[in-house]
N, C-alpha and C positions, 0 to 999 in steps of 0.2 A: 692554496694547498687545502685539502678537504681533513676533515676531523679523522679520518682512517689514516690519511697516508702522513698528518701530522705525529698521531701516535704510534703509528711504525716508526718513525724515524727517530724517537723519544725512547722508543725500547731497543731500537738497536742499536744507538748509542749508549745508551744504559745513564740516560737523565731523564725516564719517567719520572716525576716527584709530584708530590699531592695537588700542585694546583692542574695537573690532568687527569686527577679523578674525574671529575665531571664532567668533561670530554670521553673518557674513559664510560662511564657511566650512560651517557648516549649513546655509542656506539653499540654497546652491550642492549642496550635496549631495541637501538635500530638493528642489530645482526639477530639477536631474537626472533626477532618478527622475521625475519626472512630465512633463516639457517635452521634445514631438517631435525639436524643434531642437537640443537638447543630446541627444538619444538618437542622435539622426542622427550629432552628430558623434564618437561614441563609435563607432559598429559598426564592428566587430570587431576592437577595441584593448579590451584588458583592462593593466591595471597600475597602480602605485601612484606618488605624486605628491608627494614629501615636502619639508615646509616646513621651514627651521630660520630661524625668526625670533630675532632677537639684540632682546632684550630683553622675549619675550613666553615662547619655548619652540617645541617641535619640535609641528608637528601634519602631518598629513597625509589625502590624498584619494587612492581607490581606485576604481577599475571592474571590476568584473567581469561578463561579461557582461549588458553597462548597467544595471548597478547600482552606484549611486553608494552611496558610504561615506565617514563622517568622523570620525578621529578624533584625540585628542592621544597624543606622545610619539613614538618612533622606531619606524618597519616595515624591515624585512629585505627587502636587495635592491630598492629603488626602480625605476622605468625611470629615473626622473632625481629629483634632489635640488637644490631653490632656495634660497640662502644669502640672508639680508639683514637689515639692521635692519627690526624691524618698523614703525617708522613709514614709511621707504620703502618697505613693501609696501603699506601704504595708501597712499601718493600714488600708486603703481606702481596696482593696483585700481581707483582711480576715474576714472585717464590724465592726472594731473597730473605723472605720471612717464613718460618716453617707454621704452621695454625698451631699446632700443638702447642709449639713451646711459645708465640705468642699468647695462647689461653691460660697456660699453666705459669707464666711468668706474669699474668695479669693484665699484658699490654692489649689484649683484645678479650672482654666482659661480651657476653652472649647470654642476650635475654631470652627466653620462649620458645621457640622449636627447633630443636639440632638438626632435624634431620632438613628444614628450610633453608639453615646453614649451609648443611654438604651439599643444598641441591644449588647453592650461590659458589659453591666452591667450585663445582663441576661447571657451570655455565661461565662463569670466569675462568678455566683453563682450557673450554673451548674458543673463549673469544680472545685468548692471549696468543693461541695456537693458530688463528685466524691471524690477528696481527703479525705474526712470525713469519707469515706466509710458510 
């Protein structure tokens, strides 16, 4: 079973949970690079996107000149860095988590550039919308 039709079947069951972030996380990166609508919302933002998930590890997503990239561990100089446990980043991903009220309740800290934030939020409701078929 391929990494797309793994995580389709993980959302439409409704047991995505954190250890398919990173699965998650590839895909997002592999549909990037190929999907108009995620390229669109990229032009002309280049920079780096970094995860520290508390209880999975630090990974992170990069553009550069709309090219998406994925990797684990820590990058240098982020535009912004997303604190959280990783199960709430998987309820946060699928929108069983609202952003707001994860930030304003503290379960999700946001270092550096907000507006890099909404540009991960938007790219993630494209690629959720993509898994949804």
């Amino acid at each position: 079973m391929s990494t797309e039709a793994a995580l389709q079947s993980k959302l439409a069951s409704g047991q995505f949970e954190s250890e398919d972030l990173i699965p998650f996380f590839e895909f997002l990166a592999q549909r990037g690079n190929e999907d108009a609508e995620m390229q669109d919302e990229v032009e002309g933002w280049s920079g780096v996107i970094q995860f520290r998930l508390e209880g999975l590890g630090d990974a992170w997503l990069a553009v550069k000149d709309g090219v998406f990239e994925f990797g684990r561990g820590q990058q240098n100089a982020p535009a912004v860095t997303l604190t959280m446990p990783a199960a709430d980043a998987a309820r946060l991903f699928t929108g069983q988590l609202d952003p707001a009220e994860a930030v304003g309740t503290g379960v999700l800290r946001i270092e550096g550039d907000m507006t890099a934030a909404l540009r991960l939020q938007a790219l993630v409701e494209i690629a959720m919308d993509a898994l949804a078929g």
